[in-house]
C-alpha positions in Angstrom: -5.0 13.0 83.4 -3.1 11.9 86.4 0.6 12.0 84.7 2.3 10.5 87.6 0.7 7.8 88.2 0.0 6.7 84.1 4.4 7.2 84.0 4.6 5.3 87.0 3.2 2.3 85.6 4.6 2.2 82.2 7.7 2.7 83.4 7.4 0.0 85.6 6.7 -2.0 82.6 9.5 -0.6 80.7 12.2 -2.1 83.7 10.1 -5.5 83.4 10.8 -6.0 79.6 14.3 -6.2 79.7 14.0 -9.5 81.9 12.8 -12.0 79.7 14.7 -15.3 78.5 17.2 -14.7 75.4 15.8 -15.3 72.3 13.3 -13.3 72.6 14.8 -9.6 72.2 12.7 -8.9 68.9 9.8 -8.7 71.4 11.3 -7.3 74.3 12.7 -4.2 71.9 8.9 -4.1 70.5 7.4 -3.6 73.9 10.1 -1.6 75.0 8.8 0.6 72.5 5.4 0.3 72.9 6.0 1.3 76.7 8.2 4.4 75.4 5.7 5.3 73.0 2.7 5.1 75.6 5.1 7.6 77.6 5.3 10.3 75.4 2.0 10.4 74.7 0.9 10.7 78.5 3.5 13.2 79.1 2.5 15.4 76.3 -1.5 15.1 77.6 -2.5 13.3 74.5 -5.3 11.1 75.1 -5.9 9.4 72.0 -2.0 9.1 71.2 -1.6 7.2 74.6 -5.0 5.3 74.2 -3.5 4.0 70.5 -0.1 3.1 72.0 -1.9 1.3 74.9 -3.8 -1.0 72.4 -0.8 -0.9 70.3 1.1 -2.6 73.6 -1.4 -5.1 74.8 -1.6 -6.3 71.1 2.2 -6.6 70.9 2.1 -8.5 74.8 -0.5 -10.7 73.5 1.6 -11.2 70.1 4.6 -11.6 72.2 3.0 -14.2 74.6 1.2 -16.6 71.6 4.7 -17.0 70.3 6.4 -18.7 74.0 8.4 -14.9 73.9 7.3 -13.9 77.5 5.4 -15.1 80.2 1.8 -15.6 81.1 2.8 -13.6 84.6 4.2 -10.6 82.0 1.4 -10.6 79.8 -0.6 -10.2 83.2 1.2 -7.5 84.3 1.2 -5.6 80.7 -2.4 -5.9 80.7 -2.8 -5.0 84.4 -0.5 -1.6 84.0 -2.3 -0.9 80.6 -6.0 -1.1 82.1 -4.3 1.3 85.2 -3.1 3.4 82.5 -6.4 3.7 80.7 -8.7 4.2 83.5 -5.9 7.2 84.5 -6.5 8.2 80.9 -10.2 9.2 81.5 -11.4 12.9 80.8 -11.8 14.6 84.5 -15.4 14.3 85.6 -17.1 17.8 85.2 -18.3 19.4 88.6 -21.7 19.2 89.3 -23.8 21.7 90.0 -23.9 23.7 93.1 -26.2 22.0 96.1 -28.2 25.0 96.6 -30.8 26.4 93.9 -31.1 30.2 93.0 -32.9 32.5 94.3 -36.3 32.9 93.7 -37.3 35.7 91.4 -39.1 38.6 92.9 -43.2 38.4 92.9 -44.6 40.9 90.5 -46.8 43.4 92.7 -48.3 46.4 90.8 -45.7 49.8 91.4 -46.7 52.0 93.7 -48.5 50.9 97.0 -46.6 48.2 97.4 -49.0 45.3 96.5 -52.2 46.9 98.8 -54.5 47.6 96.8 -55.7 49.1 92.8 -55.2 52.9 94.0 -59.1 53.4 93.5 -60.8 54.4 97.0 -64.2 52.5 97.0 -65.2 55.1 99.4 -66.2 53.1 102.4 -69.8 53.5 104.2 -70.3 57.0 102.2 -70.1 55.5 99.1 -67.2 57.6 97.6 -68.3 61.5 99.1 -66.5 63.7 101.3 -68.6 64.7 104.3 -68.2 68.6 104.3 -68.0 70.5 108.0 -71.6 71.8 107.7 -74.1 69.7 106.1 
């Protein structure tokens, strides 16, 4: 999980929800919180914590927006940081597996004479038998 970049953006977020009109400081204090909450769960390396506070946020913007309490462009911008967030959020991909293959494994060739033959002697043109000096 990329740490910097997920605290970048909810930090960001966290300086943008103290802008909105008055009246609406219930909300702003709620996603303030959300944002503080999505935080502390990406700098402790907890996936699912920050995944939870992430839906927990959105919900809350989307809340926040259906009652006139901020913007359309802030709900945009919640939502945009969020899905930046989550996608930062992902489980590394695993490394593949090395280009080259093994080795191949060595032939299986009888011990001995190193593949040339059964160690029998067929004897050649004298059908097996040692010609003696004489006769």
């Amino acid at each position: 999980m990329n740490r910097g970049v997920a605290l970048l953006l909810v930090t960001g977020l966290l300086a943008g929800c103290g802008s909105g009109s008055s009246g609406s400081s219930g909300a702003e204090s709620r996603l303030r919180q959300d944002v503080h909450d999505v935080t502390d769960a990406v700098a402790g390396h907890d996936r699912e914590a920050a995944r939870s506070a992430l839906a927990k946020l959105t919900a809350d913007a989307q809340a926040a927006r259906a009652a006139g309490q901020i913007t359309d462009s802030k709900l945009a911008a919640i939502r945009s940081a969020a899905a930046a967030v989550t996608a930062d959020l992902a489980p590394p991909a695993t490394p593949s597996a090395p280009a080259s293959s093994p080795a191949p494994a060595p032939s299986a060739s009888p011990p001995g004479d190193g593949g040339k033959g059964d160690g029998k002697d067929k004897g050649g043109k004298d059908g097996g038998k040692k010609k003696g000096g004489d006769g």
